[in-house]
C-alpha positions as CSV (number, residue, x, y, z in Angstrom):
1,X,0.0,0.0,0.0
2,X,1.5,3.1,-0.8
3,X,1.4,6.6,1.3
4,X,-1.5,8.3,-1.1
5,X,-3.5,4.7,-0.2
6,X,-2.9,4.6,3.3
7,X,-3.4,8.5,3.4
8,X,-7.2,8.3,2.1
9,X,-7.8,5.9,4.4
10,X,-6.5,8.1,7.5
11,X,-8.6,11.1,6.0
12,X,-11.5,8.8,6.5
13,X,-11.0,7.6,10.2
14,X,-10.3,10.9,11.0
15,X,-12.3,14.5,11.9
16,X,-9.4,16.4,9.7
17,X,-10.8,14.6,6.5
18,X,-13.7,15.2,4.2
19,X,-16.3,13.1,5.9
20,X,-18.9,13.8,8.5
21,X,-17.4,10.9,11.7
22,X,-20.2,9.2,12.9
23,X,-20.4,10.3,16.7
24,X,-23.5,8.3,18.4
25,X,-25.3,9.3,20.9
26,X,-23.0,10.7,23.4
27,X,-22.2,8.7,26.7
28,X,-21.4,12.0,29.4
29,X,-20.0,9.6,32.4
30,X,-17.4,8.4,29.7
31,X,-16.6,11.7,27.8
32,X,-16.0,13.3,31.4
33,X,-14.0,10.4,33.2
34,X,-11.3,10.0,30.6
35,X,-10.9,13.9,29.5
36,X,-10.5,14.1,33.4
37,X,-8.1,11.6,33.2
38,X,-6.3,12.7,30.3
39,X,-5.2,15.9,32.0
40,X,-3.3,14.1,34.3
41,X,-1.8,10.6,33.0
42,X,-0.6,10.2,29.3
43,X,-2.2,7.0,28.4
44,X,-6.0,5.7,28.7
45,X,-6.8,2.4,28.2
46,X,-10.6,2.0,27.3
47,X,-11.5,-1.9,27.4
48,X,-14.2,-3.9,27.2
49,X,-16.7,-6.1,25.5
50,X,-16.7,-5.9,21.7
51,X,-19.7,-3.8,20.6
52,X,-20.1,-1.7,24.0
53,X,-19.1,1.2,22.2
54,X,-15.8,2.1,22.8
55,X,-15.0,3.3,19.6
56,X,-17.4,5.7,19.7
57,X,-16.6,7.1,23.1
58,X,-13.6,7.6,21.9
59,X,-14.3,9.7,19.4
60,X,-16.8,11.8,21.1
61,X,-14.4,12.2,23.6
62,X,-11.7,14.1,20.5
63,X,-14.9,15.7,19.7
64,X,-15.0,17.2,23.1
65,X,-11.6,18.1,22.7
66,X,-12.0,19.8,19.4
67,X,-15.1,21.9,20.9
68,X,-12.9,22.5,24.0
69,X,-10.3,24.1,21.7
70,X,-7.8,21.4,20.5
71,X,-7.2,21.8,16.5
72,X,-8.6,19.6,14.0
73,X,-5.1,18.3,13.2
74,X,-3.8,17.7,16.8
75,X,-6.1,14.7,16.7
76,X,-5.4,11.3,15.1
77,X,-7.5,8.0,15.1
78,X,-5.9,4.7,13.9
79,X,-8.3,2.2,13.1
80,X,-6.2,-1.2,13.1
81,X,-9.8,-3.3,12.7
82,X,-9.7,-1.5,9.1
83,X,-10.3,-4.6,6.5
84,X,-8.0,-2.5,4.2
85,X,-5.0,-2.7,6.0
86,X,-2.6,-5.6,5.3
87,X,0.6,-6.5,7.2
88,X,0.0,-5.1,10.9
89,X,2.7,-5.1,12.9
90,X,4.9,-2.1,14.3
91,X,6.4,-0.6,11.6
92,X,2.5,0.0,9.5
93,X,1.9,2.2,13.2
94,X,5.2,4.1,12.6
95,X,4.6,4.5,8.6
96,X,1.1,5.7,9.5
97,X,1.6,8.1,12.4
98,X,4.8,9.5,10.3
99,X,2.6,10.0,7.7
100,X,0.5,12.0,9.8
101,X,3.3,14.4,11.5
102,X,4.4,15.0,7.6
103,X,1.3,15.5,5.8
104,X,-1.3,16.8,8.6
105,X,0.0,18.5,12.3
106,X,1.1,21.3,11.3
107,X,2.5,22.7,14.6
108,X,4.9,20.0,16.3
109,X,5.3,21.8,18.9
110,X,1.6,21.1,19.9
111,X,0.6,17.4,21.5
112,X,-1.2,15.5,19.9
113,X,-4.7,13.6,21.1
114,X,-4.0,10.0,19.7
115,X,-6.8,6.9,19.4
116,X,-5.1,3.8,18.9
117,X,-8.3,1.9,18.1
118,X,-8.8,-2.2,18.6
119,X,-5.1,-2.2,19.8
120,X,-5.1,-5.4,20.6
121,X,-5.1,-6.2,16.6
122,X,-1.2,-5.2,16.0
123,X,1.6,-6.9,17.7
124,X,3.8,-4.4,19.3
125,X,1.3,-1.6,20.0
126,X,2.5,-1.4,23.4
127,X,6.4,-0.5,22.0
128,X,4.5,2.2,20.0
129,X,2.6,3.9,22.7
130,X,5.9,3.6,25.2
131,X,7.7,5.7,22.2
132,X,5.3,8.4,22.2
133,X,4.5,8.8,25.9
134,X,7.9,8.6,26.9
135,X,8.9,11.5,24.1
136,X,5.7,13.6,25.2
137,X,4.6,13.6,22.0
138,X,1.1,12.5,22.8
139,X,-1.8,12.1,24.7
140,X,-3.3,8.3,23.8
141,X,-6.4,6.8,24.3
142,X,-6.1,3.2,23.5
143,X,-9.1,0.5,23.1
144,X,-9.2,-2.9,22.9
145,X,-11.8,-5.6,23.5
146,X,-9.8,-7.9,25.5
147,X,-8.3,-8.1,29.2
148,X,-4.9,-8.2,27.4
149,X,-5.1,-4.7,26.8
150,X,-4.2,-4.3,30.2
151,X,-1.6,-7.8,30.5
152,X,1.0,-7.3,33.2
153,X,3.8,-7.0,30.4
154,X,1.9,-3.8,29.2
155,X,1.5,-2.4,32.7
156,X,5.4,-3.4,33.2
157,X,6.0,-1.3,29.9
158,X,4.4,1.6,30.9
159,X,5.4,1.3,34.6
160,X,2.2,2.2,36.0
161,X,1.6,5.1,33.8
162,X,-1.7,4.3,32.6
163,X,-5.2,4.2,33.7
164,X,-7.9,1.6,32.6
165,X,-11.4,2.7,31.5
166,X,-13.9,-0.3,31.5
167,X,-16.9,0.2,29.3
168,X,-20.2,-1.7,29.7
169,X,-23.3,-2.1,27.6
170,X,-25.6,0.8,28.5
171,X,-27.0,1.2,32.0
172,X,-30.6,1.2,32.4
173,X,-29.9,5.4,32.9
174,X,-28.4,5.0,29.2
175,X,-30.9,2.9,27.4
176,X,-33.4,5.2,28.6
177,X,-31.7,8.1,27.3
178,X,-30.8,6.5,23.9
179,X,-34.6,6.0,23.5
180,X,-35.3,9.8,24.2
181,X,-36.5,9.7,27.6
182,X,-34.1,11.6,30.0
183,X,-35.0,11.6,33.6
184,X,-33.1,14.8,35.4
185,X,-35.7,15.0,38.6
186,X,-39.2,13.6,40.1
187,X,-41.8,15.3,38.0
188,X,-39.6,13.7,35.0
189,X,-39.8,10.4,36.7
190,X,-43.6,10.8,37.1
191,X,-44.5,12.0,33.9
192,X,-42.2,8.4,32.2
193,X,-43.0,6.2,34.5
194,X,-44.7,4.1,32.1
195,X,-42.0,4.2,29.8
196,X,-39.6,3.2,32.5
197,X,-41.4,0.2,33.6
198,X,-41.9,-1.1,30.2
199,X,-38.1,0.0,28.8
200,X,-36.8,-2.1,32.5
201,X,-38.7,-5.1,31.4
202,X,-37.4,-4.6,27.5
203,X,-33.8,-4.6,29.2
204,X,-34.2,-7.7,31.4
205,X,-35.1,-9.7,27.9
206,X,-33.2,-7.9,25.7
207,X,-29.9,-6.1,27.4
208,X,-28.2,-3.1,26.9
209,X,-26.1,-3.4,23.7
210,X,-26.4,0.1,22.0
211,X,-27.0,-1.1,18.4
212,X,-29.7,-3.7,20.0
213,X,-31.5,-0.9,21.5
214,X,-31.6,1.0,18.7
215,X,-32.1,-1.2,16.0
216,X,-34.9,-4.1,18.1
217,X,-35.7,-5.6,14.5
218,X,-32.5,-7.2,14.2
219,X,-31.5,-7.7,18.1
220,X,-31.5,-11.5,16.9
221,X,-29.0,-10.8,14.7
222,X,-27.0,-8.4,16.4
223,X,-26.6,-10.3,19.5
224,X,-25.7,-14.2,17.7
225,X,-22.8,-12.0,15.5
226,X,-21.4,-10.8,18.5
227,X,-21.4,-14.3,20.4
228,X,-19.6,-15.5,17.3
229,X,-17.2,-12.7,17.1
230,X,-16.3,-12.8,20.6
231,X,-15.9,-16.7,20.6
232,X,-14.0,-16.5,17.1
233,X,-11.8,-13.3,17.5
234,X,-11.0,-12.9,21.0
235,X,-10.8,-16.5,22.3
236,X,-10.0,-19.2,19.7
237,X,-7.8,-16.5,17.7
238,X,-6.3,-15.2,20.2
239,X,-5.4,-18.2,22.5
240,X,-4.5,-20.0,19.5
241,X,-7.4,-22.6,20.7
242,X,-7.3,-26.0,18.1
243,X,-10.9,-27.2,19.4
244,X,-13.6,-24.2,19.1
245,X,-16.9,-26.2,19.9
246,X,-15.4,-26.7,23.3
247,X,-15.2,-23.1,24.1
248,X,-18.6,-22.5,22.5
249,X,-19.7,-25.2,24.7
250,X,-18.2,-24.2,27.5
251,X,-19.5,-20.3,27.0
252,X,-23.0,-21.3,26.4
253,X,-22.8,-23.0,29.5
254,X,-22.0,-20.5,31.6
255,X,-24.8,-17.7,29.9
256,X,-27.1,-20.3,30.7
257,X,-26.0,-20.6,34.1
258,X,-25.9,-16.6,34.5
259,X,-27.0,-16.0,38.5
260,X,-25.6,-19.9,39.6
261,X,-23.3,-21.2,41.2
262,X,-20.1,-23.7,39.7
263,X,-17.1,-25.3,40.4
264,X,-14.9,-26.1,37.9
265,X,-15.0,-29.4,39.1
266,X,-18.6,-29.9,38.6
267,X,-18.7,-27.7,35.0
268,X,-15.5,-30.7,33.9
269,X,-18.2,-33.4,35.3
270,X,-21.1,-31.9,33.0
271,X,-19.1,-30.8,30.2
272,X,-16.8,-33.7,29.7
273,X,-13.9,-31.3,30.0
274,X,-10.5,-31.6,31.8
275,X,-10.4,-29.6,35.2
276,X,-7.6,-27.5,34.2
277,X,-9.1,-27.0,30.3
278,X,-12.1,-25.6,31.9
279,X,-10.3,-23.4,34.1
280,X,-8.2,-22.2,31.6
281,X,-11.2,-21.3,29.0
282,X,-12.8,-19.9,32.3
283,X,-10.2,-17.3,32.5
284,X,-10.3,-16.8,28.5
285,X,-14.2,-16.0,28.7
286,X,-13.4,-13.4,31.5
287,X,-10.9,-12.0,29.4
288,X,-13.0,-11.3,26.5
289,X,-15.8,-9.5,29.2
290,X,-18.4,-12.1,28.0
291,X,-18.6,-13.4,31.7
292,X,-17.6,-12.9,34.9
293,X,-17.1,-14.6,38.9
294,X,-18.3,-13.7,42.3
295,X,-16.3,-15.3,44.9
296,X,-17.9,-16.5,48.3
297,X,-17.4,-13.9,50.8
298,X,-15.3,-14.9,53.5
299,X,-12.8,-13.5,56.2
300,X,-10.4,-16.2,55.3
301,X,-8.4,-15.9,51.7
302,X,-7.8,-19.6,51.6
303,X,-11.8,-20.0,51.7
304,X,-12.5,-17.4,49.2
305,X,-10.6,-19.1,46.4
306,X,-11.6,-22.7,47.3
307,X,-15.3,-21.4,47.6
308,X,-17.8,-22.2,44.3
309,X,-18.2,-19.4,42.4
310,X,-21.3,-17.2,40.7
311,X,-21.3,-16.9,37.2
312,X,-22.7,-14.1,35.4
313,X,-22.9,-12.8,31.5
314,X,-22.3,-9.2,30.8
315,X,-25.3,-8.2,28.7
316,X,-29.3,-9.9,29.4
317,X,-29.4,-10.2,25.2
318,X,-27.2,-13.4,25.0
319,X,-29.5,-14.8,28.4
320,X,-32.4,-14.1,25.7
321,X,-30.9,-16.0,22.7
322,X,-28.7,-18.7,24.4
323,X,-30.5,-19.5,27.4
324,X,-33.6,-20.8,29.0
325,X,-33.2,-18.7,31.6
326,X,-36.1,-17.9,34.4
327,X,-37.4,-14.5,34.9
328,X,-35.9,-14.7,38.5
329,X,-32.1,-15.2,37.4
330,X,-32.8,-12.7,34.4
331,X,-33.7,-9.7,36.6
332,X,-30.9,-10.8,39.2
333,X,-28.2,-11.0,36.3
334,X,-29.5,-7.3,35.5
335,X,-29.3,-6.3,38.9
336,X,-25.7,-7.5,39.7
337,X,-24.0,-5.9,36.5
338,X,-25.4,-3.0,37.7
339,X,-23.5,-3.4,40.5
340,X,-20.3,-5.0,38.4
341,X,-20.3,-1.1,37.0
342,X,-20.4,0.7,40.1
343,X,-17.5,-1.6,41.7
344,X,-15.4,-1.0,39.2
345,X,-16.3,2.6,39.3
346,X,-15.2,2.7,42.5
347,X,-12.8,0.3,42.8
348,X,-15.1,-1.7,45.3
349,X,-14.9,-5.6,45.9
350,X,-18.2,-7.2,44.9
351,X,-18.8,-11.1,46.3
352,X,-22.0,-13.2,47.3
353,X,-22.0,-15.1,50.5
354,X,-23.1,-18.3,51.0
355,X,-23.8,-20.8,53.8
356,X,-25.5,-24.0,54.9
357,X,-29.1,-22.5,54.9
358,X,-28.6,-18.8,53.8
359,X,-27.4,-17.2,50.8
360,X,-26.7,-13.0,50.0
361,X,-27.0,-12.7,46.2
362,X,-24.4,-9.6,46.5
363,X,-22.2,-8.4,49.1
364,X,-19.8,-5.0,48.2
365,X,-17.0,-4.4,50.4
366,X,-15.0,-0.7,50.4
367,X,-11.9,-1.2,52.9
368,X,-13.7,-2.3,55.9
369,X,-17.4,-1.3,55.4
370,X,-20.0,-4.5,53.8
371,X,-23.1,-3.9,52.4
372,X,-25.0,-6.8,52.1
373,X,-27.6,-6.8,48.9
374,X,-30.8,-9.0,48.4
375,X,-32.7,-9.3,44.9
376,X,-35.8,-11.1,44.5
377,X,-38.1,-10.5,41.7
378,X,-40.7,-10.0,44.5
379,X,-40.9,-10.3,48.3
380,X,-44.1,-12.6,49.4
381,X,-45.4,-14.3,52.1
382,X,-42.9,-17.0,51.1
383,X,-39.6,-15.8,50.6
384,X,-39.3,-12.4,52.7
385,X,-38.7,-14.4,56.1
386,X,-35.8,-16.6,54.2
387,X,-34.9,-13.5,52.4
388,X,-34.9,-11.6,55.7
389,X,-33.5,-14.0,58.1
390,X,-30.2,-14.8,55.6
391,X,-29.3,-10.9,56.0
392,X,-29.7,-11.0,60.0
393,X,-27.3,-14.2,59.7
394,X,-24.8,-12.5,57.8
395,X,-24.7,-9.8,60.0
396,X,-23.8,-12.2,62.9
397,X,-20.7,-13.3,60.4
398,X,-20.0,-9.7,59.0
399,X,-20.7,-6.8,61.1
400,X,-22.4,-4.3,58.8
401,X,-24.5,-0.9,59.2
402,X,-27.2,-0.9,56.3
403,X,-28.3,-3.9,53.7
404,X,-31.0,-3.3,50.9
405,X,-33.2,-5.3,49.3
406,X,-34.0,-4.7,45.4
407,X,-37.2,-6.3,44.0
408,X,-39.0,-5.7,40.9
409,X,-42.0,-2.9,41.9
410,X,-41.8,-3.0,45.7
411,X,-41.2,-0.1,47.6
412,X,-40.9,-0.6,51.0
413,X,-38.9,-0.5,54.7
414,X,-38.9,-3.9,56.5
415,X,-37.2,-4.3,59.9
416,X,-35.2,-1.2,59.2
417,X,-34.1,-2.8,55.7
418,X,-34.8,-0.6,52.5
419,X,-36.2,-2.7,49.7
420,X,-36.6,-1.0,46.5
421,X,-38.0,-1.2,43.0
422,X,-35.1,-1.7,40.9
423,X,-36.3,0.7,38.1
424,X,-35.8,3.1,40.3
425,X,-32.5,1.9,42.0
426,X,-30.9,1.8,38.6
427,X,-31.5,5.0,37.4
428,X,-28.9,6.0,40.2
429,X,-27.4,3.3,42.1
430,X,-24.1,5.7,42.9
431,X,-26.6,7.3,44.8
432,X,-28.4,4.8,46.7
433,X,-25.0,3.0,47.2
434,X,-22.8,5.5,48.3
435,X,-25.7,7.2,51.0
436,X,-25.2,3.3,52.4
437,X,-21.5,2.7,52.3
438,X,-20.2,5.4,54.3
């Protein structure tokens, strides 16, 4: 490919050439964090599941930048998932950022606001960004769909000089906003309420992927091409895996398990599967952010990793298609990546807790405060005292100041124990949570 080639095809990924960039609907908790961040650290990582949108985030967030001031020409996107490309490797990221310093920034003297997008495509990305952080040339926002991004021989390389962004499907906040509603106080809340309740039970079926909320006529499709790409590209692909119906198996497995608890033991029994081959394509599946663990709470490590553990899928749309989920563990698998988001937010430890007769679906623990979380489609006559009674055991095992109990509708105070309607707990679970870990 020569440099007129390979320059068209820049112009195109980028907001210096001739065409419009497609910018989404913007995602404000995402734009602000990592513009935040940029100000003080050289290098973003933005990782996560493939088709959560990071690409776009990415360039809204240059978009900011542009509107904020930054020239057109200070900014550079490098798209290495481009089909065009041929031979990636280290020295097509030189050729192509070279390009770029000789044909487009016209002051050097300026930094410039680089997107190295799908890194994870080109071997030897990480010498690449190392160059350019440690000359100051840049400020880089790197994205990748796989926990590699962020592999201990990158974090070596850049010797803690990074910071990782992890990007979900939409939150229930998100998916109500991409439909048009936006909910800013109560009389908003009123006036929607319908069209809350009936978007919350569209996202317990159908999750939050931001092309399957926009486009619902081909959410099928949508959500099977992603399974596929996911298994294909960031599993067998990457870990160089010779039997792929094992994986797939293995995967399917654990979606239709989301909200249960497994041993790898017990998945090798069911599966047919070596022990150590499931752990292995455990860890893989984590990796890619199709799944991932709770550990049993415990006050001894040893426990906590000899425990079972919870498995959960990232997005309700793959329960819909490769599952026979019940409503139950559908609306608790909502519930808890909610809660996935808002520990990784803060940097909080999320587990369950489990024993003999009593079980806590979530437990989040900040240094030494625990708050214990219940969810239950809905309390009755027959489950509130069991519900009730595991949260008073815990507390005898785990001294703690406030639990909560999220249902479907209910709103409610029982023995000093908020329960709440989860369409309204996650429209703003920062807030609930953080008025109850203090």
């Amino acid at each position: 490919m020569n440099n007129e080639e390979l320059l068209k095809i820049m112009s195109e990924w980028n907001f210096w050439g001739k065409e419009r960039l497609k910018l989404g609907i913007e995602r404000e908790c995402y734009i602000e964090r990592i513009i935040k961040l940029l100000s003080s650290v050289k290098v973003v990582a933005i990782s996560g599941i493939r088709r959560a949108g990071k690409s776009f985030i990415a360039r809204q967030v240059l978009n900011r930048l542009i509107e904020n001031g930054v020239k057109l020409e200070d900014t550079l996107i490098i798209r290495l998932d481009d089909e065009r490309l041929i031979n990636l490797n280290y020295e097509l990221l030189l050729k192509i950022y070279n390009l770029y310093l000789t044909y487009v920034k016209k002051d050097k003297s300026r930094p410039t606001y680089l997107v190295l997008d799908e890194a994870q495509e080109v071997e030897g990305w990480e010498r690449f960004v190392r160059g350019l952080e440690e000359r100051c040339e840049a400020k880089i926002i790197v994205t990748g769909s796989s926990a590699k991004l962020l592999s201990s021989e990158f974090t070596t390389l850049l010797s803690g000089r990074h910071v990782e962004v992890r990007v979900t499907p939409l939150s229930f906040r998100e998916v109500l906003e991409f439909k048009g509603i936006k909910i800013k106080g109560v009389l908003e809340f009123a006036e929607n309420i319908d069209s809350i309740k009936r978007e919350f039970v569209e996202m317990i079926n159908y999750g939050g992927f931001p092309d399957v909320v926009l486009n619902p006529e081909v959410r099928a499709e949508l959500i099977h091409s992603y399974f596929d790409t996911i298994i294909v590209k960031d599993v067998v692909n990457r870990y160089k895996l010779r039997r792929e119906e094992k994986i797939r198996t293995l995967a399917k497995f654990y979606i239709s398990s989301s909200a249960s608890k497994i041993t790898y033991n017990s998945v090798s029994k069911f599966l047919k599967i070596p022990v150590k081959t499931v752990e292995r394509y455990s860890e893989y599946l984590e990796k890619s952010f199709l799944v991932f663990f709770l550990k049993n709470y415990s006050i001894s490590p040893k426990a906590i990793e000899n425990s079972p553990r919870k498995v959960y899928v990232i997005d309700n749309g793959f329960l819909k298609y490769f599952s026979t989920a019940s409503l139950g563990r559908a609306f608790e698998t909502l519930v808890v990546q909610h809660l996935y988001r808002y520990a990784l937010k803060r940097f909080y430890e999320l587990y369950y807790w489990s024993s003999e007769d009593s079980e806590i679906d979530v437990v989040i623990k900040s240094g030494k405060k625990i708050l214990p979380i219940q969810i239950t489609y809905e309390l009755n006559n027959e489950n509130e005292e069991r519900e009730l009674k595991s949260l008073k055991k815990f507390k005898k095992y785990a001294s703690y100041d406030s639990s909560l109990v999220v249902t479907f509708e209910q709103e409610r105070e029982v023995e000093g124990i908020k329960v709440l309607p989860a369409y309204k707990f996650l429209l703003s679970p920062e807030d609930v949570l953080d008025s109850l870990i203090r």
